[in-house]
MOPAC internal coordinates of N, CA, C and O (Angstrom, degrees):
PM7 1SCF
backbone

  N    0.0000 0     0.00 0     0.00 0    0    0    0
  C    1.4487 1     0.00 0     0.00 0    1    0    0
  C    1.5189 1   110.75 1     0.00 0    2    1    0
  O    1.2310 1   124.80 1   147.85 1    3    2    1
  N    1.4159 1   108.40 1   -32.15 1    3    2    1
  C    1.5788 1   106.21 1   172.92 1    5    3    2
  C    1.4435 1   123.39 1   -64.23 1    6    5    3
  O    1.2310 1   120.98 1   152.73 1    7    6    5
  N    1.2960 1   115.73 1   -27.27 1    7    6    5
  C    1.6223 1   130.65 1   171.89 1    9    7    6
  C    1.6471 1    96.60 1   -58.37 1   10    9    7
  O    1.2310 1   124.37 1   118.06 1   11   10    9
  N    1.0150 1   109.22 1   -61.94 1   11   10    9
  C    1.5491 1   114.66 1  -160.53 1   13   11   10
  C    1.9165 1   113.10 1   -43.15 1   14   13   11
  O    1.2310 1   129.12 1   112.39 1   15   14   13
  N    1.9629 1   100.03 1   -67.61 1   15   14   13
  C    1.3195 1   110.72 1   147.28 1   17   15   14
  C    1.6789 1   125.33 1   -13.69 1   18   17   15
  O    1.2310 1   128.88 1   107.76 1   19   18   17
  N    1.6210 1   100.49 1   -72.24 1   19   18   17
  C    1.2170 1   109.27 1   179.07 1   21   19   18
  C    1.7607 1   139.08 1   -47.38 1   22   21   19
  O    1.2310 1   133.89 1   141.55 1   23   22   21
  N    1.8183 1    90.74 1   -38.45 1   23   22   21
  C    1.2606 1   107.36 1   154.80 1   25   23   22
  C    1.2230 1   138.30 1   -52.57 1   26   25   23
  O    1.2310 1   128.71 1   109.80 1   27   26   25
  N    1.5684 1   100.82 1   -70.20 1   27   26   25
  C    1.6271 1   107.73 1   157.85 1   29   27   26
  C    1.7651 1   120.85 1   -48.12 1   30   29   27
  O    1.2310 1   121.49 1   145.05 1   31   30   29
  N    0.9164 1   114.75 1   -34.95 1   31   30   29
  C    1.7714 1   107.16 1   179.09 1   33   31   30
  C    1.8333 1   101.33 1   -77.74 1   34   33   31
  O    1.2310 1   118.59 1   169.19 1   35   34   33
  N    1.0358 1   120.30 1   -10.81 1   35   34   33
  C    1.6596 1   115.58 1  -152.99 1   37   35   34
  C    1.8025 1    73.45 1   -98.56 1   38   37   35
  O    1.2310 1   122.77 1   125.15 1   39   38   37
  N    1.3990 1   112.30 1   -54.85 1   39   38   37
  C    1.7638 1   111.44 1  -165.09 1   41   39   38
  C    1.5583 1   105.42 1   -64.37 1   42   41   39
  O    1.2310 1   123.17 1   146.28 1   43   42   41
  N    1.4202 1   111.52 1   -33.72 1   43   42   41
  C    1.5825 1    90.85 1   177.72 1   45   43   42
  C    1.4432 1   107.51 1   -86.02 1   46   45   43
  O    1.2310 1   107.53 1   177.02 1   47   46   45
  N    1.2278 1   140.87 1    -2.98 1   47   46   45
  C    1.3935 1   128.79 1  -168.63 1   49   47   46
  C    1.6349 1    97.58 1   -87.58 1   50   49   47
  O    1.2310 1   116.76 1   142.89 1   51   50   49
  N    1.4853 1   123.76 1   -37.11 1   51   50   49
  C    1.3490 1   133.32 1  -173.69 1   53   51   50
  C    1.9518 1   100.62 1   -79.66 1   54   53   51
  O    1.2310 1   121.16 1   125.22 1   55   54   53
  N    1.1229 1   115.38 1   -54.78 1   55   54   53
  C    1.6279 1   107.82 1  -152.82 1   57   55   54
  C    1.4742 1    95.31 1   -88.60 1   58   57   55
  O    1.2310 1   124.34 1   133.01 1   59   58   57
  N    1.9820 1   109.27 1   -46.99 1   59   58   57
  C    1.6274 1   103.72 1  -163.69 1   61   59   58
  C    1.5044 1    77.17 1   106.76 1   62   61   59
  O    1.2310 1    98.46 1  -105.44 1   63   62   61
  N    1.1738 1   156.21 1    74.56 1   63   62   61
  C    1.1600 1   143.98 1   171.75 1   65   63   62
  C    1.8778 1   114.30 1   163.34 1   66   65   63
  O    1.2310 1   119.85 1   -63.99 1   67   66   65
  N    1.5563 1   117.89 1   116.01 1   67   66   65
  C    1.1956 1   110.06 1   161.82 1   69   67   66
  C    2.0600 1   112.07 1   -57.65 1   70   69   67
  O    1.2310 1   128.66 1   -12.60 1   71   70   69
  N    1.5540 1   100.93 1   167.40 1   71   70   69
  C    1.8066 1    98.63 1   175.31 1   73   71   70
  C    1.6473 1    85.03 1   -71.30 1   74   73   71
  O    1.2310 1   125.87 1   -17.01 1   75   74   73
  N    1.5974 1   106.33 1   162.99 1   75   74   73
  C    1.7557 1   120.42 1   145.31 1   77   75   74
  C    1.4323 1   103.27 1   -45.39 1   78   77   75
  O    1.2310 1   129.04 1   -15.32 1   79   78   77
  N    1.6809 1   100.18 1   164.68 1   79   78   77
  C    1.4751 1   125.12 1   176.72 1   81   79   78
  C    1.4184 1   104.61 1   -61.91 1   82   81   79
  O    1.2310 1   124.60 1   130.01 1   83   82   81
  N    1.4421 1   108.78 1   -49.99 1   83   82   81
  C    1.5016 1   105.68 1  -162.03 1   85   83   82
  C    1.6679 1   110.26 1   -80.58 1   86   85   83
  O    1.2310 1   115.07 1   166.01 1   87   86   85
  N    1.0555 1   126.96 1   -13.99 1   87   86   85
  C    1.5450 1   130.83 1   155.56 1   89   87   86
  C    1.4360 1   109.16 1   -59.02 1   90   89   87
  O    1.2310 1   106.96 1   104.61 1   91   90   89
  N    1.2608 1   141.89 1   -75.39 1   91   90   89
  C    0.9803 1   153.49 1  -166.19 1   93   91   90
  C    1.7464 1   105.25 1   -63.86 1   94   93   91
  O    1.2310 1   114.42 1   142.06 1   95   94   93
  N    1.1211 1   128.17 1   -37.94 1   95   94   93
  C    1.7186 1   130.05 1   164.47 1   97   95   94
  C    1.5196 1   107.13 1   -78.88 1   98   97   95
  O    1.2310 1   119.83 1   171.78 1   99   98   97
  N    1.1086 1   117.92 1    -8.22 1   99   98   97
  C    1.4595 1   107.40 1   150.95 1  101   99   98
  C    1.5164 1   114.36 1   -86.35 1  102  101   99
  O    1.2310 1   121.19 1   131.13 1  103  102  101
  N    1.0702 1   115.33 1   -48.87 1  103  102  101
  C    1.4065 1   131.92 1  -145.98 1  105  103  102
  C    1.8463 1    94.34 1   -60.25 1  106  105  103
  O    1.2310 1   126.67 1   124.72 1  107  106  105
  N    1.8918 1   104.77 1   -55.28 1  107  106  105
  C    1.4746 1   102.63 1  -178.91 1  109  107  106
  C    1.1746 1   127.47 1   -11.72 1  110  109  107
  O    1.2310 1   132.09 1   104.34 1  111  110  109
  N    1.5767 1    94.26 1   -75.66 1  111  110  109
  C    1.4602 1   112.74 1  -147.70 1  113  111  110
  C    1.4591 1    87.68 1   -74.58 1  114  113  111
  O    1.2310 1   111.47 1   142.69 1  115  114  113
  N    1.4721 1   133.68 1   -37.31 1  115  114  113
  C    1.3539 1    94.93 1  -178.40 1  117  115  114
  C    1.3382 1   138.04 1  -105.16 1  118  117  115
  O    1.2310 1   133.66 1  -156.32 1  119  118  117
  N    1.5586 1    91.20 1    23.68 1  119  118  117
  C    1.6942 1   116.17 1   161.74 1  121  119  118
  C    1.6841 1   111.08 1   -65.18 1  122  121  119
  O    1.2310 1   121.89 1   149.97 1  123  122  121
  N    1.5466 1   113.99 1   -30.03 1  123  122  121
  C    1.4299 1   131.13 1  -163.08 1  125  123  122
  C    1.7696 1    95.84 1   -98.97 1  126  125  123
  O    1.2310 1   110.82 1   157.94 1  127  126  125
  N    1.1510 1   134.87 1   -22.06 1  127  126  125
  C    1.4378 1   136.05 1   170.22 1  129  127  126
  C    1.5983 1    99.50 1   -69.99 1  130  129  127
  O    1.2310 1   123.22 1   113.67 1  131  130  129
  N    1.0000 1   111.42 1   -66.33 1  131  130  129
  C    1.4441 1   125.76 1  -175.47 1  133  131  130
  C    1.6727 1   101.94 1   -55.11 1  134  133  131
  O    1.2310 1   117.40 1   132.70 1  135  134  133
  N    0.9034 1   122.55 1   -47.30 1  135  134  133
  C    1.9048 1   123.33 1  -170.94 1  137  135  134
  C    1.8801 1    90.42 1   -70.92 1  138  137  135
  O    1.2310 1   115.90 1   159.44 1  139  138  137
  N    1.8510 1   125.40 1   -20.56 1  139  138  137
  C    0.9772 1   104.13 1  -179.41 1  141  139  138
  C    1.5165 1   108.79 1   -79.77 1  142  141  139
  O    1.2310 1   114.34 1  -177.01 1  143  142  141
  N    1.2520 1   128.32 1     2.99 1  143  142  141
  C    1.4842 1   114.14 1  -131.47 1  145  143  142
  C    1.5308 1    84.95 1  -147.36 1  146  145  143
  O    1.2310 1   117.19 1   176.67 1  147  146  145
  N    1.3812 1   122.95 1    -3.33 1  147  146  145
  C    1.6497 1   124.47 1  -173.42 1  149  147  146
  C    1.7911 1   105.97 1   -88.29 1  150  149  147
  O    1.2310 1   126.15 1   -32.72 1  151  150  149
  N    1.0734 1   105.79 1   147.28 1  151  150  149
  C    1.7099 1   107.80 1  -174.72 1  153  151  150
  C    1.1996 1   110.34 1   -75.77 1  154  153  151
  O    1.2310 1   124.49 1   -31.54 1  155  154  153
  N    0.9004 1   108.98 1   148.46 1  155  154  153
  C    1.7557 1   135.80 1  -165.19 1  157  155  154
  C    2.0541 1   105.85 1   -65.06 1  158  157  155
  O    1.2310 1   126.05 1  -136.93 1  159  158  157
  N    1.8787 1   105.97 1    43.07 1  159  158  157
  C    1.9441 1    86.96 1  -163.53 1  161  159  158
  C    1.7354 1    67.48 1  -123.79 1  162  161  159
  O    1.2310 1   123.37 1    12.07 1  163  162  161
  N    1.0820 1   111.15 1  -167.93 1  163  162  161
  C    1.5804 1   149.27 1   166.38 1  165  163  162
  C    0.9294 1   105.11 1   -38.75 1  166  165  163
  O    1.2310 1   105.81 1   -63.70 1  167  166  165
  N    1.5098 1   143.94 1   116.30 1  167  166  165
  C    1.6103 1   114.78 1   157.10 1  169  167  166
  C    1.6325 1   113.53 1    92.20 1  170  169  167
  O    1.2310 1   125.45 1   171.50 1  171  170  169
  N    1.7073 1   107.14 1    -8.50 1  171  170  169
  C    1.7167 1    92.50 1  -163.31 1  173  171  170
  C    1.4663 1   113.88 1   -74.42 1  174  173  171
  O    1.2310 1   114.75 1   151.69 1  175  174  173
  N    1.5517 1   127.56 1   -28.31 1  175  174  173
  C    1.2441 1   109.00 1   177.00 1  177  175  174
  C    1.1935 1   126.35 1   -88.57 1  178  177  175
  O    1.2310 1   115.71 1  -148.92 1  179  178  177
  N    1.5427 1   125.75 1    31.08 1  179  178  177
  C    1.4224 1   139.17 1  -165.16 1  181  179  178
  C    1.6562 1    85.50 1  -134.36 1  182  181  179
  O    1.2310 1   110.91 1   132.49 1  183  182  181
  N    1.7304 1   134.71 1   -47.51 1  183  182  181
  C    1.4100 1    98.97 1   168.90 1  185  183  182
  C    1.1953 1   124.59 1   -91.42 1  186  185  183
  O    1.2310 1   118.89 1   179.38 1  187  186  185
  N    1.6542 1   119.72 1    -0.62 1  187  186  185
  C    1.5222 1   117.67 1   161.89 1  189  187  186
  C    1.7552 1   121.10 1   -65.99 1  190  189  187
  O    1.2310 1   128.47 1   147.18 1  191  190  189
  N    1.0937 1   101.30 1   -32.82 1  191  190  189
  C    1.7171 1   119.52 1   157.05 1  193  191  190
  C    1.3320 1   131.22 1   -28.08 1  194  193  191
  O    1.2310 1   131.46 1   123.40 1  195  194  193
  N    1.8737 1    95.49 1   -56.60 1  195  194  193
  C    1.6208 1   108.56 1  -155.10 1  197  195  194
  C    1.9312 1   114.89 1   -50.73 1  198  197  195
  O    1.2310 1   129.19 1   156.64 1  199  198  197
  N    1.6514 1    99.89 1   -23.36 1  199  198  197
  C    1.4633 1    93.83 1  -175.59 1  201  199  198
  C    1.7790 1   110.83 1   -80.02 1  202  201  199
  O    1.2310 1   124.39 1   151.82 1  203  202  201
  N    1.4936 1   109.17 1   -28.18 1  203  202  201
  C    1.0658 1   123.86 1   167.86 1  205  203  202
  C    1.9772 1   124.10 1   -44.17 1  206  205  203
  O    1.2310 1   128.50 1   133.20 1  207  206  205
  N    1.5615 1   101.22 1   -46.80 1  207  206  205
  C    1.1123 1   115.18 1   170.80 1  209  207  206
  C    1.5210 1   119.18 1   -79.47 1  210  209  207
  O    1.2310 1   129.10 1   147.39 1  211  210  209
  N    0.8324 1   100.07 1   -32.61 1  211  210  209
  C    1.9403 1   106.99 1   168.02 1  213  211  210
  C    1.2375 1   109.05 1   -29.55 1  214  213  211
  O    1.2310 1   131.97 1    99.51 1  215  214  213
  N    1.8580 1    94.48 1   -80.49 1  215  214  213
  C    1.4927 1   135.26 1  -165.21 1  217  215  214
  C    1.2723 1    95.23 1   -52.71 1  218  217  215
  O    1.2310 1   121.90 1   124.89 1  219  218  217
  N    1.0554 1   113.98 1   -55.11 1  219  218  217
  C    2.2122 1   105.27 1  -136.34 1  221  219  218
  C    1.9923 1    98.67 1   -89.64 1  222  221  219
  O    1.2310 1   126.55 1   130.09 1  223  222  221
  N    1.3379 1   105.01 1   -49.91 1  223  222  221
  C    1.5348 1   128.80 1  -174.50 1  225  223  222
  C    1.8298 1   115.99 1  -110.13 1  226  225  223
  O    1.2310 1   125.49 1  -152.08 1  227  226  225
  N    1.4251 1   107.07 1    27.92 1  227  226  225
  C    1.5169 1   121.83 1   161.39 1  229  227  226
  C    1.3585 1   115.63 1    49.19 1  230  229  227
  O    1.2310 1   115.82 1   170.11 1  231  230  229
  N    1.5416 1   125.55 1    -9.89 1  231  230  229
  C    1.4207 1   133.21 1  -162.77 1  233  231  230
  C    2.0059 1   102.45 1   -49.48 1  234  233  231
  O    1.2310 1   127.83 1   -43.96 1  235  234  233
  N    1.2119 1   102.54 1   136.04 1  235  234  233
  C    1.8198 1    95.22 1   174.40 1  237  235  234
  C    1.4667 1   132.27 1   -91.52 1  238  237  235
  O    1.2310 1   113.64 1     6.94 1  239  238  237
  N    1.0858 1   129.63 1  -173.06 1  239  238  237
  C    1.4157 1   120.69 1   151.88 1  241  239  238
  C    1.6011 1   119.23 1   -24.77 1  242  241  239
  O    1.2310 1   120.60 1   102.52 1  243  242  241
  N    0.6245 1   116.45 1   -77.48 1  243  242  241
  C    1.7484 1   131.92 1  -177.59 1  245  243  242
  C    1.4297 1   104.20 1   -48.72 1  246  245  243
  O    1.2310 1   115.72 1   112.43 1  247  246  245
  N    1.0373 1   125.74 1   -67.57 1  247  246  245
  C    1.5633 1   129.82 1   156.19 1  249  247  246
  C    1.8591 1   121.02 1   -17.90 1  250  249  247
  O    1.2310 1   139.22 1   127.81 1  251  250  249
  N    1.0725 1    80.33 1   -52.19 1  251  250  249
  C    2.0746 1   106.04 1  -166.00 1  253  251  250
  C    1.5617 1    75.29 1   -66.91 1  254  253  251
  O    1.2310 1   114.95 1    91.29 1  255  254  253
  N    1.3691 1   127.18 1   -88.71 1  255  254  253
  C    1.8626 1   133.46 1  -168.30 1  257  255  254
  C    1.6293 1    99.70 1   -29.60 1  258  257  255
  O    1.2310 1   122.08 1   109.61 1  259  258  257
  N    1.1700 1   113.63 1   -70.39 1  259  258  257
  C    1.9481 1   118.79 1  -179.67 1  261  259  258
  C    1.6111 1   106.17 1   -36.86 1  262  261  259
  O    1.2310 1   119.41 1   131.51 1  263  262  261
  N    1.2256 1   118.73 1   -48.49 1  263  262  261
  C    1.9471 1   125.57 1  -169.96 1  265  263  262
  C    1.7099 1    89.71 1   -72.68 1  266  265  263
  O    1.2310 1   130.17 1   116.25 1  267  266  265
  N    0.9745 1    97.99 1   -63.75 1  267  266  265
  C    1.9924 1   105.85 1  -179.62 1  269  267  266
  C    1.8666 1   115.10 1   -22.79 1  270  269  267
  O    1.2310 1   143.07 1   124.13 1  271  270  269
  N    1.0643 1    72.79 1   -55.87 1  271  270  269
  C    1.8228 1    91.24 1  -159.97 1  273  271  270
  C    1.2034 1   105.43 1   -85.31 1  274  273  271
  O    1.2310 1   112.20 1   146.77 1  275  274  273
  N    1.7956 1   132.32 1   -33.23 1  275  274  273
  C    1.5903 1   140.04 1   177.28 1  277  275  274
  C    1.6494 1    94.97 1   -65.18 1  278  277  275
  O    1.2310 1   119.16 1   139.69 1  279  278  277
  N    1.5704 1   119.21 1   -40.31 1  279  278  277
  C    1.3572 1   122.46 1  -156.12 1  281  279  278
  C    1.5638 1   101.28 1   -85.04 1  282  281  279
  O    1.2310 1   122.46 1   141.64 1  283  282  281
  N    1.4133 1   112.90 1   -38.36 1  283  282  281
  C    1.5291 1   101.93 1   160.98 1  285  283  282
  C    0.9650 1   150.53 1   -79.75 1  286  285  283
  O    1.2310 1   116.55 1  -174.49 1  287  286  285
  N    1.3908 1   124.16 1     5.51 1  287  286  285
  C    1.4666 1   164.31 1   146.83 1  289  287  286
  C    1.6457 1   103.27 1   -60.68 1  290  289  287
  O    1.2310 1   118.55 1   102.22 1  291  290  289
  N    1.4185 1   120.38 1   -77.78 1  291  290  289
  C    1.2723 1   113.45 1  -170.81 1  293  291  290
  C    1.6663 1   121.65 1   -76.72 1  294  293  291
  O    1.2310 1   130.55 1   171.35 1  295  294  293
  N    1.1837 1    97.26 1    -8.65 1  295  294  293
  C    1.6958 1   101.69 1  -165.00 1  297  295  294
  C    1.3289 1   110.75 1   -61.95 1  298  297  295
  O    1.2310 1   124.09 1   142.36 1  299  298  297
  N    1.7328 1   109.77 1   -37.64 1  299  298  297
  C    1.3897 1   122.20 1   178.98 1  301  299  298
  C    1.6193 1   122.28 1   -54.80 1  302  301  299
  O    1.2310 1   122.41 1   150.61 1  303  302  301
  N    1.4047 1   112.99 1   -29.39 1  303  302  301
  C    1.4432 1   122.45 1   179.89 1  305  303  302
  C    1.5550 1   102.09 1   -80.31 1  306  305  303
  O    1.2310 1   116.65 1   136.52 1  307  306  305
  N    1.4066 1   123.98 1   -43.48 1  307  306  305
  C    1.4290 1   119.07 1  -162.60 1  309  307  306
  C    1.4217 1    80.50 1   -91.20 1  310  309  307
  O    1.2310 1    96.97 1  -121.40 1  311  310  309
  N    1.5439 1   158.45 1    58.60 1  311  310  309
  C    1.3360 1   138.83 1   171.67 1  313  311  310
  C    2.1137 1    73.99 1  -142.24 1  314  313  311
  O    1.2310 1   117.50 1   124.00 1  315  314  313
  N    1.1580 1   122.36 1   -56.00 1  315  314  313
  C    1.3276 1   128.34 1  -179.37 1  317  315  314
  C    1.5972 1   117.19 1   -58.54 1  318  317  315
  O    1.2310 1   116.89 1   154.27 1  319  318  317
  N    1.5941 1   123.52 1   -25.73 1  319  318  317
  C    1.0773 1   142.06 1  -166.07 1  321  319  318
  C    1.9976 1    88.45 1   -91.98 1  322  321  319
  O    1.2310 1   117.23 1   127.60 1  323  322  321
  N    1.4881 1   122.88 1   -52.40 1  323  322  321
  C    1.3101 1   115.35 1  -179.70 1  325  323  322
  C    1.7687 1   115.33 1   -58.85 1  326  325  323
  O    1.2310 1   129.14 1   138.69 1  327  326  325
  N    1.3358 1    99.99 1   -41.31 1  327  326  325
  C    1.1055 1    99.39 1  -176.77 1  329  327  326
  C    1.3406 1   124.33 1   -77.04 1  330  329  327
  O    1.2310 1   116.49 1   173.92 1  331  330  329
  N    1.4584 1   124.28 1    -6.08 1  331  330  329
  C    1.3108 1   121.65 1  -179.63 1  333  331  330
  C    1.8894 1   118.32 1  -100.07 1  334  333  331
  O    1.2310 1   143.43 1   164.09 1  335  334  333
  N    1.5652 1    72.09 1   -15.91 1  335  334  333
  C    1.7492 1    86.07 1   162.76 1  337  335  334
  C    1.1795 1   127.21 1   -87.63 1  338  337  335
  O    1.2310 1   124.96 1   155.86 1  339  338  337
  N    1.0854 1   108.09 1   -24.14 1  339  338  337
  C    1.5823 1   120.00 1   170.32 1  341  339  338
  C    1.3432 1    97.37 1   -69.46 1  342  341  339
  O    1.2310 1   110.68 1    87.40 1  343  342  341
  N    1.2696 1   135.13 1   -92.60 1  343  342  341
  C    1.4646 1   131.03 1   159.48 1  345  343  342
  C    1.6566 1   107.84 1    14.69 1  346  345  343
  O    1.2310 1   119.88 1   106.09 1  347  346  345
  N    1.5789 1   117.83 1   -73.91 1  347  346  345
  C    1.3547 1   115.22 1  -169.59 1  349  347  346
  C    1.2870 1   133.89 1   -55.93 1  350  349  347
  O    1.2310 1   135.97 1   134.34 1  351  350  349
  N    1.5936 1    86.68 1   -45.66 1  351  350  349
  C    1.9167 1   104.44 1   165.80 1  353  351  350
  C    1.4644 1   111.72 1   -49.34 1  354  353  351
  O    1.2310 1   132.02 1   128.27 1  355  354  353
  N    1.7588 1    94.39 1   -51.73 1  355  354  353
  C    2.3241 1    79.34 1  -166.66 1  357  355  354
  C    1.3212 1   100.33 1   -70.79 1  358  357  355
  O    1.2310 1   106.34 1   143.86 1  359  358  357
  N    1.3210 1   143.00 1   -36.14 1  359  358  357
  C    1.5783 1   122.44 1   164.04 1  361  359  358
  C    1.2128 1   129.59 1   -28.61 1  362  361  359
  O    1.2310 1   130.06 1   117.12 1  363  362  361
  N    1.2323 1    98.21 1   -62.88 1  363  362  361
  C    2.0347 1   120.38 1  -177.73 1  365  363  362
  C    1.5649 1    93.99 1   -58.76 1  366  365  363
  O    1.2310 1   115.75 1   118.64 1  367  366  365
  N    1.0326 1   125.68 1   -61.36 1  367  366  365
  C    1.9280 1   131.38 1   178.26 1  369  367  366
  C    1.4429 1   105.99 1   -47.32 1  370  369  367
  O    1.2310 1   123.16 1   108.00 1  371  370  369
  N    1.3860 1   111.55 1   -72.00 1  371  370  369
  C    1.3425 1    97.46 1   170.76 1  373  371  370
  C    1.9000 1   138.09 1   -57.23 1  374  373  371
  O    1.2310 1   129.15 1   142.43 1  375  374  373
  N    1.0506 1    99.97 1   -37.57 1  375  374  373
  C    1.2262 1    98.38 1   147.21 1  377  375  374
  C    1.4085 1   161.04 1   -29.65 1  378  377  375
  O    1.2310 1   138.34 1   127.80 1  379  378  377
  N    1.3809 1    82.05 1   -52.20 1  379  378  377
  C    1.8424 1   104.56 1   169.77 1  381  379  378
  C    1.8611 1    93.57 1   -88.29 1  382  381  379
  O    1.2310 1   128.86 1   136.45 1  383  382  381
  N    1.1497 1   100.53 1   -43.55 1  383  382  381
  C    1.8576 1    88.79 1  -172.26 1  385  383  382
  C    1.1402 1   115.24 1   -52.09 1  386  385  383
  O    1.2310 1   114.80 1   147.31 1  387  386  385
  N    1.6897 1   127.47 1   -32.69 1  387  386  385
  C    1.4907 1   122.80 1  -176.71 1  389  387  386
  C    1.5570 1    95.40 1   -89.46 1  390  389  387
  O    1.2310 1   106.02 1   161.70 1  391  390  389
  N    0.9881 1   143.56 1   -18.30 1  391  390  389
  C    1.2597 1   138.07 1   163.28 1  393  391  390
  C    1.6807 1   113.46 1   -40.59 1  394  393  391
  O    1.2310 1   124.42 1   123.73 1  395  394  393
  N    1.2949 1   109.13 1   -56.27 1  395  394  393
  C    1.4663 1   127.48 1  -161.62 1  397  395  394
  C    1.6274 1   101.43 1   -94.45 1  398  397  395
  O    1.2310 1   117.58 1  -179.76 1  399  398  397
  N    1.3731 1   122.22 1     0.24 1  399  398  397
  C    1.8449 1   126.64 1   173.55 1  401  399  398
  C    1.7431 1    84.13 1   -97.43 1  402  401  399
  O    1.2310 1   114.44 1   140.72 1  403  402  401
  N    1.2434 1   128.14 1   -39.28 1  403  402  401
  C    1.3256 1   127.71 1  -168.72 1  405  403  402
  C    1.4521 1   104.84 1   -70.37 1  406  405  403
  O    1.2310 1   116.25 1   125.61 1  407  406  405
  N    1.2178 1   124.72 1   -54.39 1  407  406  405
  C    1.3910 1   113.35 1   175.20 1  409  407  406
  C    1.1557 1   110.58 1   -87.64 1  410  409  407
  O    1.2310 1   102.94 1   166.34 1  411  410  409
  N    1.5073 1   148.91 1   -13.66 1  411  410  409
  C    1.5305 1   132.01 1   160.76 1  413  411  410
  C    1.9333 1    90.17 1   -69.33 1  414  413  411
  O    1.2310 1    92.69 1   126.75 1  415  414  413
  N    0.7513 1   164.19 1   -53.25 1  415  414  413
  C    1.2828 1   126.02 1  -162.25 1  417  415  414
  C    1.4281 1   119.22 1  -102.41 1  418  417  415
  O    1.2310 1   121.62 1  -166.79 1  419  418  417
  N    1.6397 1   114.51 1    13.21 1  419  418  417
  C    1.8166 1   112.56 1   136.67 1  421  419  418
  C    1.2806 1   127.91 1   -71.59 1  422  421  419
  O    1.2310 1   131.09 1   157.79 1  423  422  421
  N    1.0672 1    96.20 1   -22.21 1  423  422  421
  C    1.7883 1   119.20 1  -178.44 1  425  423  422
  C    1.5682 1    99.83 1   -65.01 1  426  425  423
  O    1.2310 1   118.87 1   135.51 1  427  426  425
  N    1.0025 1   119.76 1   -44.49 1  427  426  425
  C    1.8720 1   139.12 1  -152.85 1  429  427  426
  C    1.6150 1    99.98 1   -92.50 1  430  429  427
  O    1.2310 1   127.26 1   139.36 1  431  430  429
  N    1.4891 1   103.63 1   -40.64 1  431  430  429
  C    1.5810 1   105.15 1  -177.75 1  433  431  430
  C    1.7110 1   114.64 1   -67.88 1  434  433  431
  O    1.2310 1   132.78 1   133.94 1  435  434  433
  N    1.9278 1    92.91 1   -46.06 1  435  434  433
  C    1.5214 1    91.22 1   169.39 1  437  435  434
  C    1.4771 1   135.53 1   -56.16 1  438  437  435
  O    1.2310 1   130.22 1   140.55 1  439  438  437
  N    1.5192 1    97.90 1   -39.45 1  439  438  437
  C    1.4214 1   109.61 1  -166.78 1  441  439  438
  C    1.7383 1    96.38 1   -76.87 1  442  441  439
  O    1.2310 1   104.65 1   156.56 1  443  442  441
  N    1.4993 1   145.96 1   -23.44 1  443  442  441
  C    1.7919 1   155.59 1   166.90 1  445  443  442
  C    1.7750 1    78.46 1   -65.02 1  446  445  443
  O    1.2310 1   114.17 1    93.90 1  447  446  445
  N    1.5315 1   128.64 1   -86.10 1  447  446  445
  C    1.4829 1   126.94 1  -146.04 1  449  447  446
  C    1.4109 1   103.16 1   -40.11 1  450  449  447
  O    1.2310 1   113.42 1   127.31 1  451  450  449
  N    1.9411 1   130.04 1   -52.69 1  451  450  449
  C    1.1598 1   134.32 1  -154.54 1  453  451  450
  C    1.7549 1   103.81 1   -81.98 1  454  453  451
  O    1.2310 1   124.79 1   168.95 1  455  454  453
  N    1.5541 1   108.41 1   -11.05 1  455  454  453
  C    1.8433 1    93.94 1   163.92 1  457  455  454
  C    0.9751 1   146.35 1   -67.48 1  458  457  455
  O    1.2310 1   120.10 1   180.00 1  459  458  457

C-alpha cells in the first residue's frame, strides 16, 4: 500500500496530476502479484515493480530515482514499526497464554481435590 501512495505522490509531484482510475485499478492488483512474488530483501517489491510502474502509470527515469530514495528513507520506520509490533503481540499472546495454563491447572486441581 505504501508503493501505491508513493506512486500517486511521485505522479503528482512530476506531472501536477494523480494516474486515471483505470491505470491505477489495474496497476493494484498487479502491484499485489508482484509484492507476492518479490524477494524477501529491502525494497524488493518496489524494485521488482519498477518495470511495472514504467509501463502501467508512465512514471520516468527521474520519477523511478524520487520513489527509490522516498522508499529508502521511509522503509526503515515501517520495517521498525513491524517489528515492534510483533514484539507487542508475542507479549500480549504470551501473556494471556500463561494466564489460561494458570487457570486450566486450578481448574484441574479443583476438579483431582473434589474426587
Amino acid at each position: 500500500l505504501d508503493i501505491v501512495f508513493l506512486v500517486l505522490a511521485v505522479s503528482y509531484l512530476q506531472h501536477g496530476i494523480i494516474p486515471e482510475i483505470d491505470k491505477m485499478l489495474l496497476f493494484i492488483p498487479l502491484l499485489a502479484i508482484f509484492g507476492v512474488a518479490a524477494p524477501g530483501l529491502p525494497g524488493g517489491t518496489l524494485f521488482a515493480s519498477l518495470g511495472l510502474i514504467q509501463a502501467v502509470i508512465g512514471i520516468d527515469e527521474a520519477g523511478i530515482a524520487i520513489m527509490v530514495t522516498l522508499f529508502a528513507l521511509l522503509d526503515s520506520f515501517g520495517t521498525a514499526h513491524n517489528i515492534t509490533s510483533d514484539g507487542a503481540l508475542t507479549l500480549i499472546l504470551s501473556r494471556y497464554q500463561n494466564k489460561m495454563k494458570d487457570i486450566k491447572s486450578s481448574v484441574n486441581k479443583n476438579i483431582n481435590k473434589n474426587q
